[in-house]
C-alpha positions, 0 to 999 in steps of 0.5 A: 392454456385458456379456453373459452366459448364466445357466440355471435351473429351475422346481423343483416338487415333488408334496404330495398333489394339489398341485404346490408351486414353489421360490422364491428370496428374493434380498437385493435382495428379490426373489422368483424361481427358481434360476438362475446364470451359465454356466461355461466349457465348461459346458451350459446343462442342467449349469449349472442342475444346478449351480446347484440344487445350490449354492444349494438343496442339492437334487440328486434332479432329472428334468427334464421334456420340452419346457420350455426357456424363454428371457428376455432383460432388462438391467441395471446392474452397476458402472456398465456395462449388462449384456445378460442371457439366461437360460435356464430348464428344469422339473424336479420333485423330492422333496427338501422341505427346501432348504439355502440358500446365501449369495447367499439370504435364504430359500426357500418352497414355494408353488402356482401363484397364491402363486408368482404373487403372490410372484414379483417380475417379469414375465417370471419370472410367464410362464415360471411360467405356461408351466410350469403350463400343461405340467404341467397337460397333463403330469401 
């Protein structure tokens, strides 16, 4: 068995009254936040750094306090199981126009019951409401 770390961000940005969240649009056709695998001698908070960076171009990020969002799923690779934990950080942003990289088909900047609605799994629907119910008492 393969086990790997990945870190990501719930990515948001204000327009007007609004909080609008990054998704992903992966070539497996599921919808979902940035995130990526852990490199050597990396933090998990350098690794969603890095990985907003390659795979939106975004780098004007401030993390918010008290949001650090763990999920644990299994999966299939090269006919090997791969144990997964992914850890997940929310940050705002200004940037609105994102530069997607390879690994995605597109990008859109939703609200809360959109990103409900497009988020493809469950357990990415929950870190979704964790974050919304922070922001809520936050901002």
């Amino acid at each position: 068995m393969i086990r790997e770390t990945s870190a990501g961000i719930v990515l948001f940005r204000k327009e007007n009254l609004e909080k609008l969240f990054l998704l992903l649009h992966y070539p497996s056709g599921h919808w979902d936040f940035v995130k990526g695998k852990m490199e050597k001698g990396e933090s998990t908070h350098e690794t969603a750094i890095r990985e907003t960076k390659e795979e939106t171009g975004i780098t004007d990020i401030t993390f918010l306090e008290n949001f650090e969002e763990w999920i644990e799923y299994d999966f299939q690779w090269k006919r090997e199981l791969v144990q997964k934990k992914v850890v997940f950080f929310l940050a705002e942003t200004k940037t609105k126009e994102a530069k997607i990289s390879h690994e995605h088909l597109n990008y859109t900047w939703v609200n809360y019951n959109e990103a409900m609605e497009k988020t493809t799994f469950d357990n990415a629907k929950t870190v979704l409401t964790k974050a919304q119910m922070l922001l809520t008492k936050t901002l």
